[in-house]
N, C-alpha and C positions, 0 to 999 in steps of 0.2 A: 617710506612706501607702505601702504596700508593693504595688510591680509584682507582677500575676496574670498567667499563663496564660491564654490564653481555651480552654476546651470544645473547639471545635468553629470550622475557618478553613477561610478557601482562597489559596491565594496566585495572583497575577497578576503574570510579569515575560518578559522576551522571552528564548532560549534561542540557543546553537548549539550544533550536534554535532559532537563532538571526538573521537578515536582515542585519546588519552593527554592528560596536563596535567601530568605528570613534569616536564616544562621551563619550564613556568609560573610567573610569580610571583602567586602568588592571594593577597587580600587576606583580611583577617580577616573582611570582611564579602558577600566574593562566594563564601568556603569555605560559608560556610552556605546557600548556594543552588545548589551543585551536584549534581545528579541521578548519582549512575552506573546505566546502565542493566544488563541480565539478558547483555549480548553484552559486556560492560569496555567499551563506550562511554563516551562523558560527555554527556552536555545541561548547557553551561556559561554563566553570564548574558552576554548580549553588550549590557549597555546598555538605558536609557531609564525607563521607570517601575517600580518595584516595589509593590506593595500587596498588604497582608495586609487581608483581608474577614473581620471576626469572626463569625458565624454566631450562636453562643452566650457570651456572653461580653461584654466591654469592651476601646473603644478599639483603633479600624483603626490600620494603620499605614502610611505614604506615605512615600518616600521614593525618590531618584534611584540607579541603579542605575549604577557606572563603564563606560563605554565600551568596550569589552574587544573587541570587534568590529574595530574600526577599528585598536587595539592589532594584532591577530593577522592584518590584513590581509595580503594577496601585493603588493599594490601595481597599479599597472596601469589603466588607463583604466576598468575595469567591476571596481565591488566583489566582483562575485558571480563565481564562479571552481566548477566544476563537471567532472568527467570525463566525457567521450565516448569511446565509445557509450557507452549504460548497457546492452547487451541487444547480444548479436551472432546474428543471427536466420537461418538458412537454411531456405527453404521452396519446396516445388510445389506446384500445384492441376493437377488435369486433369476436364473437364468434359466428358461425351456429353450432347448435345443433349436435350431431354426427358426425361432419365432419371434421372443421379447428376452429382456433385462429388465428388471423390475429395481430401482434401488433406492433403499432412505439413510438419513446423513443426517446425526441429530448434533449439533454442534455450538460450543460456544467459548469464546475467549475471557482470557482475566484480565483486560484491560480494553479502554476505547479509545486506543493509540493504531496507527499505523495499519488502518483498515483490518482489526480484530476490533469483536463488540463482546463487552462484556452481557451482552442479551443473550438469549438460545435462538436459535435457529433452526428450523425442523426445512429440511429438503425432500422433495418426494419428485423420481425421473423415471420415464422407460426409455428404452431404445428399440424399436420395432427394426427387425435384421430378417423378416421372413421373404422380404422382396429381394433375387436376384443381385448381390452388388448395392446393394440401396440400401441406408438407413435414415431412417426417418427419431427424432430427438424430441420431447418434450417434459418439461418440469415446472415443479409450482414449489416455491420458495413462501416459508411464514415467519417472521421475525429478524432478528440482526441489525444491522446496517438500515436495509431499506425496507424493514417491516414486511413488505411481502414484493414478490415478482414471478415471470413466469418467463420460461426461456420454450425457444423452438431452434431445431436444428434440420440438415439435413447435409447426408455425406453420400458419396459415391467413390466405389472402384473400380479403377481402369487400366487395368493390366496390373504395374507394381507399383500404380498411383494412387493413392486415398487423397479426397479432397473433400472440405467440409467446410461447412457454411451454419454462424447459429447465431441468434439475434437474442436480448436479454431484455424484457420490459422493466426500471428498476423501479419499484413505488405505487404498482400496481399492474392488471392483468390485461391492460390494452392498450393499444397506443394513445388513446384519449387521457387514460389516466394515471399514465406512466410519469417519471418525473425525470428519467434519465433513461438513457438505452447504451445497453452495447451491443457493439456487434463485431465476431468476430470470422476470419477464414483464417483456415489451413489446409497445407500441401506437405504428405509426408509420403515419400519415396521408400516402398519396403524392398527389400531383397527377396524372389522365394529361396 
């Protein structure tokens, strides 16, 4: 009886993120599971269970995945080994009483992994607080990620209710020339 193909799987097996595996000795059976990502990264198996889910088709497959993890360790009392900072941040606020919040956020990462940009990023926001319960948001974003944007907001309080509302243009300063949008709401219940 002659091994099929199944249709349609999913695989299920643990990963780390590699810079290169030029120096690696990879096995004939951890070559078949390495990911290279859109950036020459790698998502390479580091151990424990592997399973292929047939969807459409026959006959899962289970099987233990080699240790590679513990292989590529630094060694040292804590497995987990990480750089700091991730984010090197300088910022001011200045506030007039009753009125506004003025603030800038000059900011930038050491890598262009995991939504940090190694670009700078200058932020500039107020929060206008002069109106009864009511705050009104706006900022202009230049550099990073999406080179520039501009965010609008608006919040209200009602009784021990804050509730806010603020949209994000990402890639430019209008919805014409925007390339992405977010938008977010929040409900935060205070105590007095």
């Amino acid at each position: 009886e002659e091994s099929v193909d199944p249709l349609i799987y999913y695989e299920t097996y643990n990963v780390m993120p590699l810079i290169s595996i030029d120096t690696l000795d990879i096995s004939s059976q951890d070559s078949l599971l390495i990911v290279q990502l859109n950036d020459d990264t790698y998502l390479y198996p580091s151990g424990g269970e592997y399973k292929r889910n047939v969807i459409i088709g026959s006959s899962d497959t289970l099987f233990t995945v080699t240790d590679n993890y513990s292989a590529l360790s630094m060694g040292g009392d804590s497995p987990f080994v990480t750089r700091q900072p991730m984010y090197l941040r300088l910022g001011f606020s200045r506030i007039w009483k009753d009125e506004a919040i003025v603030v800038a956020d000059l900011v930038t990462g050491f890598s262009d992994r995991f939504d940090s940009s190694s670009s700078w990023k200058l932020a500039i926001g107020t929060e206008i607080i002069r109106f009864n319960n009511k705050f009104l948001r706006l900022g202009y974003a230049f550099g990073g990620l999406t080179k520039r944007s501009m965010s609008l907001g608006y919040g209200q309080k009602i009784g021990n209710l804050f509730w806010d509302f603020g949209i994000s243009f990402n890639g430019g300063y209008t919805l014409e020339t925007a390339k992405g949008i977010d938008i977010a709401f929040g409900l935060i219940w205070k105590k007095n």
